[in-house]
Structures are given as structure tokens and as C-alpha cells.
N, C-alpha and C positions, 0 to 999 in steps of 0.2 A: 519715468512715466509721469508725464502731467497732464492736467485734463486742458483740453483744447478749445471747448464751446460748441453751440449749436454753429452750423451751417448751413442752414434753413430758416425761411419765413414764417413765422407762426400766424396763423387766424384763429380768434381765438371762438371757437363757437356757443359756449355756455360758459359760464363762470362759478357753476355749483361743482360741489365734489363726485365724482361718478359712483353710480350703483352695479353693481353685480354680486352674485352668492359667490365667483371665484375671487374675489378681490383680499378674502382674510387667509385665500391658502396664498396668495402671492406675498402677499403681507408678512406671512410664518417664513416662506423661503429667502423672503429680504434680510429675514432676520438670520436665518442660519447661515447664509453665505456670508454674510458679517461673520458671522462665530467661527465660520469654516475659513475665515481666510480666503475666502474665493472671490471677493469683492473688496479689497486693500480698500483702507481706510484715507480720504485723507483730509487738509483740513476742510469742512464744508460740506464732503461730498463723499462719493466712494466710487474705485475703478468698475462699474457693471450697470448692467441695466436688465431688469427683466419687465416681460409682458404675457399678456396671455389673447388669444382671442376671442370677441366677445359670441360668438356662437358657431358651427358649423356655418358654412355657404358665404359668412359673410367676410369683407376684408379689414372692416373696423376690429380697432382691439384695445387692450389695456398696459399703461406703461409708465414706470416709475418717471420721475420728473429727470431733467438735467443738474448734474453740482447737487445731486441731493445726497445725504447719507443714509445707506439702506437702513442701518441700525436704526433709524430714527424713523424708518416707511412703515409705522405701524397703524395709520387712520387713514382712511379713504381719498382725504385730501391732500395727500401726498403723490396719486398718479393723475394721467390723465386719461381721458376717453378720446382716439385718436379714429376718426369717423372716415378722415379724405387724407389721402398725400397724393401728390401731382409729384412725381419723378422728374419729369421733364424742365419744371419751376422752380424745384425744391421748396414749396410751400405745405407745410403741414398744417389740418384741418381738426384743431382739438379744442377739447372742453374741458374743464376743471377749476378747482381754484387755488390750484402753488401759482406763487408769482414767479417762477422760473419755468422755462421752458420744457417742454418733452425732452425725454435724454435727446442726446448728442446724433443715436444712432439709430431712430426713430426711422427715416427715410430705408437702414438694413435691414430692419423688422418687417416692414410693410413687405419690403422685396419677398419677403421670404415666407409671409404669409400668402403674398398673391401667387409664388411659384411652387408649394405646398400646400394644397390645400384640406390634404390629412393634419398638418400643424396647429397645435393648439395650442402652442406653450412655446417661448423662445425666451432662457436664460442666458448673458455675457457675462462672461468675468474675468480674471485676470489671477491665474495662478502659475507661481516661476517652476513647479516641479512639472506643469503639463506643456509649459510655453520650453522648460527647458531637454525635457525627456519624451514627446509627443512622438516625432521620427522611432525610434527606442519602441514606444510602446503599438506601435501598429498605425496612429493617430493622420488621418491624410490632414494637411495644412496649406493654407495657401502658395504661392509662389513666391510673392516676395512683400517685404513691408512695406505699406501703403499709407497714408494720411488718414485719419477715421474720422466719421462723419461725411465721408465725401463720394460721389458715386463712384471714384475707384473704387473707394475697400467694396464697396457693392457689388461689383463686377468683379473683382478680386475674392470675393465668397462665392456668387454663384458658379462660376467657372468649375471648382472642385465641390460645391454641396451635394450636387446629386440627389441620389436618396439616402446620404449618409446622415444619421442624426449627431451627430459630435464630429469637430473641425475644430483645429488649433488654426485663428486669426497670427500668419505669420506675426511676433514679434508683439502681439497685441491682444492676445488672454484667450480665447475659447467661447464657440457660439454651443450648447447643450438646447437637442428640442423634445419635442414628444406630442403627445396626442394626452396629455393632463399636465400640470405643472409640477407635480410631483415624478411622473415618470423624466420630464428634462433634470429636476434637482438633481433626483439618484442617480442618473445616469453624471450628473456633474461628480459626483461625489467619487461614485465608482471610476470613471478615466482618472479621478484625483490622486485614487489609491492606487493606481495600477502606477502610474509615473512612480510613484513616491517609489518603488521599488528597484530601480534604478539607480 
């Protein structure tokens, strides 16, 4: 597994760091899925990305940077405020001030905020007991491995999301959502432990 890069146009809309009152619970969950292994470490960076959105109705939302390491996502100025993504362009419309980009999978998030729109919270990660024991534990998953960042794996999610809140990304870690960030964690944690029995 290596990390691949944005594959999107950034614009960059403001250059301060974003405000919101959910940005320190995102922040604690960066940090635990570091601890929990659920977001592999590597140099630079870490396998995940999580967001949240920034209010009912709307399809703006909040998102750890690309090449960043979560263990290290502990101040504001580590995500971005993502206001616009154009699918069709692949240009993404964010604010902040990391000089790297919005994750990689910025353009999957939006899909899936605009196609749920109960969704308040989209956690990714990357762990080998639910990528390797998901079938096993009940887990629907994509069809087959896709390129990330790119609007296959996007089409390659929605095809099987449904109204399921947890999907094992064939080959490439687990989307976890909810209606708080806390309910996508736990529920991250809990499919964790269920594989692990296997």
C-alpha cells in the first residue's frame, strides 16, 4: 500500500485555518485511529482520511489534508473547509492553511455526502483484519479493486453503499459513516473487533 496523490484540481478559497465546534472531536478520532491502527502510519502521512459535515442541508464539509499524518491532526490547521467539488472537473473548492492538499479522496466524500444526506460524519481507514475477514464477518464490499482517488473507486462505492453505514473498499481499507463522528468511529471499531475474531 502506498499513497498515490490527489487527482484533482485544488482552488484554493481562503487561506486561514477552518472554524467549527466539531473540528476537536475529529481531531480526538484522528488521533485514536492512529492508536487503533486503523489508519497505518507511514512516512509523512497516514493510510485514512476522515470528515465531517459542516451542518444538516448543506454539502460543504470538513477534511483532514492529503500526505498528512493523523497522529499529528491535532490543530485546526491541519484540515480543510471543502465549500465546492465539481465531479464532472475534478476540481475541488477548499479553504485552509496546510500547504498540501485535501485528502486524495476528497471528490468520495462529497459523493457521499451529496448521496446521503442523513451523513454527518465519513471515516476511511485501512485495517488488514476487516480488509482480510469482511466477507467472514457479514461486511458487503465492493466488487473489485479500483485506483483511489479516481471516480471509479466512486462508482465502485456507490454501486454497493446503499443505506449500509460500513463497506469494506475492495482491497483498500473501509469507509465507517453516521449521523456524529463518534457514532462512524465506534462503529469503525466495532466491525474491527468483529473481523478480529476470525
Amino acid at each position: 500500500m502506498s499513497y498515490e496523490g490527489v487527482k484533482f484540481q485544488l482552488v484554493r478559497a481562503g487561506d486561514q485555518p477552518p472554524e467549527h465546534t466539531w473540528l476537536d472531536e475529529l481531531q480526538k478520532w484522528c488521533v485514536i485511529f492512529h492508536e487503533e491502527e486503523m489508519a497505518p502510519y507511514y512516512s509523512g502521512g497516514s493510510h485514512g482520511n476522515l470528515s465531517f459535515r459542516k451542518k444538516p442541508g448543506s454539502n460543504s464539509f470538513f477534511i483532514t489534508a492529503a500526505n498528512n499524518s493523523l497522529k499529528e491532526s491535532t490543530s485546526n490547521d491541519k484540515f480543510y473547509e471543502v465549500s465546492k467539488v465539481d465531479q464532472d472537473e475534478a476540481v475541488v473548492y477548499a479553504s485552509g492553511s496546510v500547504e498540501k492538499e485535501p485528502s486524495s479522496e476528497t471528490m468520495l466524500h462529497d459523493a457521499i455526502y451529496k448521496n446521503r444526506p442523513e451523513v454527518m460524519a465519513i471515516l476511511h481507514g485501512h485495517c488488514e483484519a476487516i480488509t482480510k475477514n469482511a466477507p467472514k464477518a457479514g461486511i458487503i464490499s465492493t466488487h473489485e479493486f479500483v485506483e483511489s482517488g479516481t471516480h471509479k473507486i466512486i462508482d465502485s462505492v456507490m454501486e454497493v453503499l446503499g443505506d449500509h453505514n460500513f463497506i469494506e473498499i475492495k482491497d483498500h481499507g473501509f469507509l465507517s459513516i453516521g449521523k456524529t463522528i463518534e457514532e462512524a468511529g465506534e462503529l469503525a471499531l466495532q466491525m474491527r473487533d468483529k473481523c478480529l475474531k476470525y
